[in-house]
N, C-alpha and C positions, 0 to 999 in steps of 0.2 A: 504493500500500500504506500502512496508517493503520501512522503513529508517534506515538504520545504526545508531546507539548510540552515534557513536563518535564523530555525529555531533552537541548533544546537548555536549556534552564534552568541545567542540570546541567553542561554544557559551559562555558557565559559564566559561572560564579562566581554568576550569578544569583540559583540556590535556596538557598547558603546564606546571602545576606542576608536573603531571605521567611523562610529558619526561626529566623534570630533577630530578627526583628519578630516572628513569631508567639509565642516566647517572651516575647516582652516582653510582651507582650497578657492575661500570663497571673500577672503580677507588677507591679501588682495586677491581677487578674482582670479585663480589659473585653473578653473575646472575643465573647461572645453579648448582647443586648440585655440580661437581665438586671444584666451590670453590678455584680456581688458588690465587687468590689474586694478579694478577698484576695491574700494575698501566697502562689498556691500553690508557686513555688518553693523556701518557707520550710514548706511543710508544710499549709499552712490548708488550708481547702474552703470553699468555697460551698453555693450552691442545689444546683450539679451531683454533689459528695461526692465528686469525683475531685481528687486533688495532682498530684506533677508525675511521675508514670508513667502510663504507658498500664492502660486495665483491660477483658480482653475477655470473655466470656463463651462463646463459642464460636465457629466458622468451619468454612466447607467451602461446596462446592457447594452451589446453591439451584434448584429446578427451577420454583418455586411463583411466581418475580417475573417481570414483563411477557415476552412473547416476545422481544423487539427487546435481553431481556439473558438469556434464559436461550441462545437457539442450539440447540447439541445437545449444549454441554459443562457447559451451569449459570452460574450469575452466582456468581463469588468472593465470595458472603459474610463480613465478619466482624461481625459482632455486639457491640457497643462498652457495658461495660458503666457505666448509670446515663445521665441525659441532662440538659437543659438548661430542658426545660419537666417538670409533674409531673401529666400528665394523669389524671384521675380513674379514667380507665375503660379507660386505656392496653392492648394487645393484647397488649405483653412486659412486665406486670405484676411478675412475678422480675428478669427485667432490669434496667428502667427508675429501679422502684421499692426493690426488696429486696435489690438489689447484688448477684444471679447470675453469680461471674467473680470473678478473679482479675487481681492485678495482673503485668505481666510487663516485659521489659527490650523498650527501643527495639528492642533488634538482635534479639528472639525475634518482634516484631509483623511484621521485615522480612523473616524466615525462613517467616512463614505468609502472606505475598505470593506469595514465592517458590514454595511449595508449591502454593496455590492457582493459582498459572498452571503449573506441572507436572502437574497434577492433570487440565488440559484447559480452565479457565476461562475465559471470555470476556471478563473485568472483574475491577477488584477494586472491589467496593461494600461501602463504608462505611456499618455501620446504626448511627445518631446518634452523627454524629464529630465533632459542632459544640464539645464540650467538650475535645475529646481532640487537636486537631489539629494543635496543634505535635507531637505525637508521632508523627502518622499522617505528617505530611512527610516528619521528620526520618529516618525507616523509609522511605519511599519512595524517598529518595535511597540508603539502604543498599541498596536492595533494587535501583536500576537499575542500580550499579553491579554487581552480581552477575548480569545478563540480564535483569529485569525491563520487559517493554513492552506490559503489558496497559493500558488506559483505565481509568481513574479516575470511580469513579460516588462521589458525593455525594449519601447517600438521609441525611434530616433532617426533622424535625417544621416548616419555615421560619421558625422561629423565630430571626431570623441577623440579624448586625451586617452592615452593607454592608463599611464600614472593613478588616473581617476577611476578607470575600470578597473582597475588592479583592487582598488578598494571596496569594488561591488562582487569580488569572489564570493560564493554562496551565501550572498542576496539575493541576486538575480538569477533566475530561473531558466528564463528564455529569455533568450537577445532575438530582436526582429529589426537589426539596420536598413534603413531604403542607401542602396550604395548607389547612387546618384550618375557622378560622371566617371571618365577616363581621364578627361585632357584637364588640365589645371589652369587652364585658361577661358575655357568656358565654365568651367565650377566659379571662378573669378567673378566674370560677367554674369552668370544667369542664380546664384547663389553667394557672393561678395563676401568669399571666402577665400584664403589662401591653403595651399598645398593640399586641396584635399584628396586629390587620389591617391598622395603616399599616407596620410593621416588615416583616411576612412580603409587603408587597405593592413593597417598597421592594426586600427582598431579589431577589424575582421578576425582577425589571425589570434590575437588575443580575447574574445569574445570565443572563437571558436573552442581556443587552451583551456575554457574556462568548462564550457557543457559542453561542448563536440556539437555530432549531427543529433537531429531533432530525432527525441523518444516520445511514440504516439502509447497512450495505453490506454486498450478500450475506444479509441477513435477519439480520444484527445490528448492535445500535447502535453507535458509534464517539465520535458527539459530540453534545452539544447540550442539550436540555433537556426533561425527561419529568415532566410534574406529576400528582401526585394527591391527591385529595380524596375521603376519607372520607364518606360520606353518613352520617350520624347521624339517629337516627328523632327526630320532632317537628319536624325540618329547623331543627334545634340549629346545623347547620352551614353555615346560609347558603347552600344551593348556588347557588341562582341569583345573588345578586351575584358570588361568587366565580368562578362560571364566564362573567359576562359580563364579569367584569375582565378573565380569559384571553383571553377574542376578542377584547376591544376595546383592551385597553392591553399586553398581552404580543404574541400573535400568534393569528389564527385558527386557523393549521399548526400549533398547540401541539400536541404526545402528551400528551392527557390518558386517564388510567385513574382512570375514577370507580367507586369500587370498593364492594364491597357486603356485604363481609363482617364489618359491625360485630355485634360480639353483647357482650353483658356481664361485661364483667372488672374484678378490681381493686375501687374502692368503688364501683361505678355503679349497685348497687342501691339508693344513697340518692339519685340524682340523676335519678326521672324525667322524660322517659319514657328515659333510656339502661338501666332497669332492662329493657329489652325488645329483642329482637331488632331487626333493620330489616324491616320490610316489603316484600312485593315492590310494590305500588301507590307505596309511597314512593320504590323506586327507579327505579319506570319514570318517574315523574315527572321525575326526576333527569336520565335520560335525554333525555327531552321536553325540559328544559330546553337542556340540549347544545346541542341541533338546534336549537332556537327562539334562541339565541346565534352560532350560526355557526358551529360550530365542528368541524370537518372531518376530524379525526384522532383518532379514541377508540378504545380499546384494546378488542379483537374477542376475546379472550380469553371463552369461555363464563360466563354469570352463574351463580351460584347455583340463582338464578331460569329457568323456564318463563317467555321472556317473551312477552308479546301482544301489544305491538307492532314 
């Protein structure tokens, strides 16, 4: 029977020396490659516009993410408001960008854990907790000591310090990075971020050392590592390096879900071609590539797409 880690963590004294390294991380600010350096426990902000309280936007059940996390009860969503990259053409544009959400106390974030595993949840998955994490701990620890033993999903843009994830060893449960681009110059331009295909490939690698490839039990996930990647039309997004990184330096048993729902939000109608939907030829491509890499585990979840092959 799966028991989260974090509750032997909880036991040795362990987790709260991770939650005060994580704080420290955050004073000055070096959680995420970005690397701000402000002092948010004194109030500042960075790139991310978040200080030292949590800020969510909303939570509850999700029926819409992979199968292996929704089950038949939903994947514990919460939705973490603002993030750590500022992608142009971002999908939770109010979120991300516009600061949809409200700020709330530690012990309210570990009350809607709580809820969401009463609720029937499978998981509680973090959507872009990369800035907020000393918070999300330090609530997870509130929240096991009140019955909490659902797994710990990690869904983020891979935009991640290793440093940082080194201190989420058996917290995190399941890692679900969206590994974005190839070329470091368009991650630049369309995400206003530096180095991020050796960072988010660094992160991978390390995320993978942590839980491996993804363990289903019973038709849902429990641990391991669940990657996806975004196809962007004009193939802005690298796919095929990015997917033969997966086979050949992560693992070929990777769960990947190459997904195909990019459309136009946010400011991407100055940045074409994202001013355009994705095509389906582009994504069968996308596909082909998969195959043509090795890679053995793609998420069967219906396209969009009528496909043809």
């Amino acid at each position: 029977m799966f028991e989260p880690s974090y509750l032997k963590l909880i036991e040795s004294g362990e987790l709260d020396r991770r939650i005060n390294a994580l704080y420290a991380r955050i004073s000055p600010c070096l959680l995420c490659p970005n690397e701000c350096g402000v002092d948010r426990l004194s109030g500042e902000k960075g790139l991310c516009q978040v200080g030292a309280r949590p800020m969510v936007s909303s939570y509850g059940p999700h029926f819409g993410e992979e199968d292996p996390l929704v089950g038949f009860g939903g994947s514990g969503t919460i939705f973490f408001t603002y993030c750590n990259m500022a992608c142009v053409y971002c999908q939770n544009w109010e979120i991300s960008h516009l600061g949809e959400g409200e700020e709330i106390s530690v012990e309210d974030l570990a009350r809607i854990m709580l809820l969401l595993q009463a609720r029937g949840c499978h998981n509680i998955n973090l959507v872009t907790p990369t800035h907020q994490i000393p918070f999300i701990v330090e609530a997870l620890k509130l929240a096991a000591k009140e019955g909490l033993r659902l797994p710990l999903v990690y869904n983020c843009g891979g935009y991640e310090s290793v440093e940082t994830l080194r201190l989420l060893e058996d917290i995190v449960d399941i890692y679900m990075p969206d590994i974005k681009y190839a070329e470091e110059k368009v991650a630049a331009r369309l995400s206003k971020v530096t180095d991020y295909p050796r960072k988010a490939k660094e992160a991978l690698k390390e995320m993978h050392r942590q839980v491996g490839d993804l363990v289903i039990e019973d038709g849902v996930a429990v641990r391991g590592l669940l990657v996806r990647h975004l196809v962007l039309p004009g193939n802005l997004s690298g796919t095929k390096e990015v997917l033969s990184f997966i086979a050949q330096e992560i693992s070929p048993d990777t769960y990947v879900n190459l997904m195909d729902q990019y459309r136009p939000c946010g400011e991407a109608w100055k940045y074409p071609p994202l001013d355009r939907s994705l095509s389906q030829e582009e994504y069968e491509e996308a596909l082909r590539f998969a195959r043509e890499v090795g890679l053995k585990r793609l998420d069967e979840r219906r396209s969009r797409f009528v496909l043809a092959i």
